[in-house]
C-alpha positions, 0 to 999 in steps of 0.5 A: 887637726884640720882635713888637710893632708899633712896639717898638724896642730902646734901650740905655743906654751907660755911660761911665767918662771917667776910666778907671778912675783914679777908682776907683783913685785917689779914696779917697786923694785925696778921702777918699771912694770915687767908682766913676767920672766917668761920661757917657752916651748912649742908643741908638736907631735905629742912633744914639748921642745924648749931651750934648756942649754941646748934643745930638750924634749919632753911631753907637754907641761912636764918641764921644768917651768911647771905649768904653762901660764897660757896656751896660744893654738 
């Protein structure tokens, strides 16, 4: 948190649903590097909100998509 009033931290969580496999597998498959089948959430506020048929909510890592590939602040 910064000494501004009213300033938050926000981070973005960077998810690779495939774990890995696009990477590994896609230049075989498809004939065409894919780094990953990513999903993401932002956090704000002790919460991570995503798109998962409409808006969700929960706390931060504890989604669905397991945990985040990368943090971007």
């Amino acid at each position: 948190m910064s000494g501004h009033r009213g300033a938050f931290r926000v981070e973005l969580y960077l998810y690779d649903l495939s774990q890995g496999l696009a990477k590994s597998m896609s230049m075989g498959l498809l004939g065409k590097q894919i780094d990953g089948v990513w999903h993401t959430g932002v956090i704000v506020h002790g919460y991570e909100y995503y798109f998962g048929g409409g808006i969700q909510a929960s706390r931060p890592g504890q989604t669905m998509a397991g945990n985040p590939t990368q943090i971007i602040q």
